[in-house]
ROFI-680459 format. One record per residue (C-alpha): residue number from 1; residue in three letters; x, y, z. Coordinates in pm, 1 decimal. Layout:
num:NUM | residu:ALA | east:X | north:Y | up:Z
...
This chain:
num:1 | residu:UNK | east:2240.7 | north:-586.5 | up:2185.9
num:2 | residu:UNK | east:1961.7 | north:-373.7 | up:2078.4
num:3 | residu:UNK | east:1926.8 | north:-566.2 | up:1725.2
num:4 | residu:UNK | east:1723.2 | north:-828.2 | up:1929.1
num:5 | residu:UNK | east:1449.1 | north:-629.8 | up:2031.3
num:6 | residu:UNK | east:1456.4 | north:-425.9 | up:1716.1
num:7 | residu:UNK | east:1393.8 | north:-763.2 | up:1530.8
num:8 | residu:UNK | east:1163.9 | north:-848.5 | up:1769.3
num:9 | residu:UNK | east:955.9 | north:-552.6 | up:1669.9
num:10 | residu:UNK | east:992.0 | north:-615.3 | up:1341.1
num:11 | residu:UNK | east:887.3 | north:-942.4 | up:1349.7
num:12 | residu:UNK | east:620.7 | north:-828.3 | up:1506.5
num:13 | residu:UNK | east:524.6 | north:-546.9 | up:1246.9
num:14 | residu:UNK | east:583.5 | north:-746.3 | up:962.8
num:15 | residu:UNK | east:308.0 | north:-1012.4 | up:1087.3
num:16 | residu:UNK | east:88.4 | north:-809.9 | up:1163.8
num:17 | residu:UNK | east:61.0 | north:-677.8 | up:797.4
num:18 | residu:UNK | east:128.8 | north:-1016.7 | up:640.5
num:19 | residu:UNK | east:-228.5 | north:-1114.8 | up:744.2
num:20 | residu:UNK | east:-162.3 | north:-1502.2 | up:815.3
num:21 | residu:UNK | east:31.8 | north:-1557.8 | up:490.1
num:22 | residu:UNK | east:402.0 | north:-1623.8 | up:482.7
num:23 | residu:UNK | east:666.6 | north:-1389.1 | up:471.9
num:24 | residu:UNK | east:967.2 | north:-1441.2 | up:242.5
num:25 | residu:UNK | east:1141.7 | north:-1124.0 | up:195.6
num:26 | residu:UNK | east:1145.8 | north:-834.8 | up:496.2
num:27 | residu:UNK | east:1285.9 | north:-483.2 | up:308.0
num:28 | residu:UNK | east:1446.1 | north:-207.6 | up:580.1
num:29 | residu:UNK | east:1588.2 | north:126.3 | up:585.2
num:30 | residu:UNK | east:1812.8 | north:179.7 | up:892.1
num:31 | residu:UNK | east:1976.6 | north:497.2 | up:924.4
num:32 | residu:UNK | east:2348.9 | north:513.1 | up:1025.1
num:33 | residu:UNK | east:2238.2 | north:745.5 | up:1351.2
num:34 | residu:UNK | east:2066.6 | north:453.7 | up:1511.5
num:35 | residu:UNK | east:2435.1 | north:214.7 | up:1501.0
num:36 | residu:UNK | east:2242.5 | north:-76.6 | up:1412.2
num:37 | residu:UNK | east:2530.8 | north:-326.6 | up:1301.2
num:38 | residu:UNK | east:2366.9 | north:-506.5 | up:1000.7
num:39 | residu:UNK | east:2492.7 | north:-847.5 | up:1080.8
num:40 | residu:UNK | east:2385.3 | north:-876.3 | up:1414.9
num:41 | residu:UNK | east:2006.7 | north:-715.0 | up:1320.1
num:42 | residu:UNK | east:1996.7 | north:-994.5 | up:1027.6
num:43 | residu:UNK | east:2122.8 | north:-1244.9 | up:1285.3
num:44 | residu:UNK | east:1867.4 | north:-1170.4 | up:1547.6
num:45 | residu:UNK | east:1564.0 | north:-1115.2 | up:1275.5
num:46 | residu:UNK | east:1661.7 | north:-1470.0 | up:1188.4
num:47 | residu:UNK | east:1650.4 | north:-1611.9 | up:1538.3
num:48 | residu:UNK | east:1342.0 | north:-1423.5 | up:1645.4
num:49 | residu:UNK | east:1187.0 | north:-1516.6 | up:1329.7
num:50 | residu:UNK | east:1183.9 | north:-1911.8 | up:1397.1
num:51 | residu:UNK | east:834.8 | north:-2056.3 | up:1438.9
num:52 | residu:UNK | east:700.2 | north:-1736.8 | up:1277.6
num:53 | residu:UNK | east:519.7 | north:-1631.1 | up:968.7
num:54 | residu:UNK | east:885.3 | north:-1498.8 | up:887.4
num:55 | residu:UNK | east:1081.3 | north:-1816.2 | up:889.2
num:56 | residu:UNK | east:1287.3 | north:-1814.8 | up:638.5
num:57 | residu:UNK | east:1238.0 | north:-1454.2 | up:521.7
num:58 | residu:UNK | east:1563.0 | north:-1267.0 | up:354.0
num:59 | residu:UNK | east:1639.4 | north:-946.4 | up:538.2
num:60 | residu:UNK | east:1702.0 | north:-671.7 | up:294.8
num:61 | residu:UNK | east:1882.4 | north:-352.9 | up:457.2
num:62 | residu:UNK | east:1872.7 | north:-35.7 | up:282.6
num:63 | residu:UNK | east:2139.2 | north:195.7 | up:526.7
num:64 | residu:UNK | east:2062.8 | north:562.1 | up:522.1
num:65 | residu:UNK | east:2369.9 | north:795.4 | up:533.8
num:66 | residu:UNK | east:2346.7 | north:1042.5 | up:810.3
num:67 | residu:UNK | east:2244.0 | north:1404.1 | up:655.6
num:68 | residu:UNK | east:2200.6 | north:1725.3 | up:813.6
num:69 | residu:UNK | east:2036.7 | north:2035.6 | up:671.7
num:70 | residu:UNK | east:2098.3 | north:2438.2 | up:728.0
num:71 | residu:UNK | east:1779.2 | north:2589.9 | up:811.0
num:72 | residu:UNK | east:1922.2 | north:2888.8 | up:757.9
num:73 | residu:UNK | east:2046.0 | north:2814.5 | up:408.1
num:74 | residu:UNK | east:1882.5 | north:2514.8 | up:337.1
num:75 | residu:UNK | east:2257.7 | north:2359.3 | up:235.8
num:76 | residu:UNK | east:2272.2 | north:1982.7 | up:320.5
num:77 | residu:UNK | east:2555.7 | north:1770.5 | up:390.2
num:78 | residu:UNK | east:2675.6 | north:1399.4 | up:494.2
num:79 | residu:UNK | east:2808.8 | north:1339.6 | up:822.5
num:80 | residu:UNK | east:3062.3 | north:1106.2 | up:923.8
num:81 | residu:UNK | east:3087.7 | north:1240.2 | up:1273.2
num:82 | residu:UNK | east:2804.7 | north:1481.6 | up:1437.2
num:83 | residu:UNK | east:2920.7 | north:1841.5 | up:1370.4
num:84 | residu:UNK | east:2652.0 | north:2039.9 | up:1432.8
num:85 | residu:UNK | east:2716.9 | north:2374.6 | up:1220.7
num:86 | residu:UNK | east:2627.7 | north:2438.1 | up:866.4
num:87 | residu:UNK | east:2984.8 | north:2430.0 | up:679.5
num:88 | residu:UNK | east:2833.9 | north:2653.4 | up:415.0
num:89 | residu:UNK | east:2691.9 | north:2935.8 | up:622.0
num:90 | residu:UNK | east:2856.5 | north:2888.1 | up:950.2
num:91 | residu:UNK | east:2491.2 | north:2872.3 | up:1128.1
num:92 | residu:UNK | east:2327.9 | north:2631.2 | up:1388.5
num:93 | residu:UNK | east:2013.1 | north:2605.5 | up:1326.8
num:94 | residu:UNK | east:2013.6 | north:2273.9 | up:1178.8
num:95 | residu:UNK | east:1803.4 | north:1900.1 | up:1174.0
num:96 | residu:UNK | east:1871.3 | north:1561.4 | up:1073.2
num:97 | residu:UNK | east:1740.0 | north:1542.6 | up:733.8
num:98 | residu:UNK | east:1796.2 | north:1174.6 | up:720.3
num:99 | residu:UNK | east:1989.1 | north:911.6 | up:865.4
num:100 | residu:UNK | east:1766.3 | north:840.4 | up:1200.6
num:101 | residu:UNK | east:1553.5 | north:574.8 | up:980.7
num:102 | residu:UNK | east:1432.9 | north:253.3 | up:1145.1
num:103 | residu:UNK | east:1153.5 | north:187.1 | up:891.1
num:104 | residu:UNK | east:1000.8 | north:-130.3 | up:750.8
num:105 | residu:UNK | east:1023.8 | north:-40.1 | up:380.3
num:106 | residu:UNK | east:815.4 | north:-356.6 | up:223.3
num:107 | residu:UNK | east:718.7 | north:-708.5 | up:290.9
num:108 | residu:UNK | east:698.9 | north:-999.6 | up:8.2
num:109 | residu:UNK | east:423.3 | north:-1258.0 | up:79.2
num:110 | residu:UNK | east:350.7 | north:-1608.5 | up:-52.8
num:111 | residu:UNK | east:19.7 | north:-1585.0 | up:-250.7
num:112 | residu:UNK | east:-249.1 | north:-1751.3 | up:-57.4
num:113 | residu:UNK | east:-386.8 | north:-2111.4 | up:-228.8
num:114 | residu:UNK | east:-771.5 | north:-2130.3 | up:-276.2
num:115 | residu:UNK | east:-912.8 | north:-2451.6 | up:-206.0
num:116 | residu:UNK | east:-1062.5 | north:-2635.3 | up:-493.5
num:117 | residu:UNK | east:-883.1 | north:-2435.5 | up:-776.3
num:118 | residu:UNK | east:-665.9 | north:-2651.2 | up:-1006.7
């Protein structure tokens, strides 16, 4: 249930930066560590979005595998399921190199119309 007030938010981002004009395309990059379901986000954005400069906007999602890296080594690997120890040096002193994304990417706008131009 935590798509709705992630779409809330980005509703929220996203019209702050579209600076009054309409919004038709909304790009994202989730990562797969924050289980954001991808159906339910677009189905929220889409409900939180009514009466909005994002109306109507296409949700684009961009999901980020979930990568760790070796400090130690610097190796880097995908993860299916947290394991938390390099498997090419054996060490734990690791991060999350990627896959904890929540970022809006890029936002398509309608051009605005000056009045008085043919």
């Amino acid at each position: 249930m935590h798509e709705l007030s992630l779409s809330s938010a980005i509703v929220n981002t996203v019209a702050k930066h579209a600076e009054g004009r309409r919004v038709t395309v909304v790009e994202l990059r989730v990562g797969t560590l924050r289980q954001v379901i991808p159906d339910t986000l677009e189905f929220y954005f889409e409900f939180v979005a009514r009466g909005t400069l994002c109306e109507g906007a296409r949700l684009k999602q961009e999901v980020i595998d979930a990568r760790l890296r070796c400090n130690g080594c610097g190796h880097e690997w995908e993860i299916e399921i947290p394991a938390f120890r390099c498997p090419e040096c054996a060490g734990g002193d690791v991060e999350i190199a990627s896959g904890n994304e929540f970022e809006v990417e890029a936002i398509e706008v309608e051009e605005a119309q000056c009045i008085g131009q043919r």
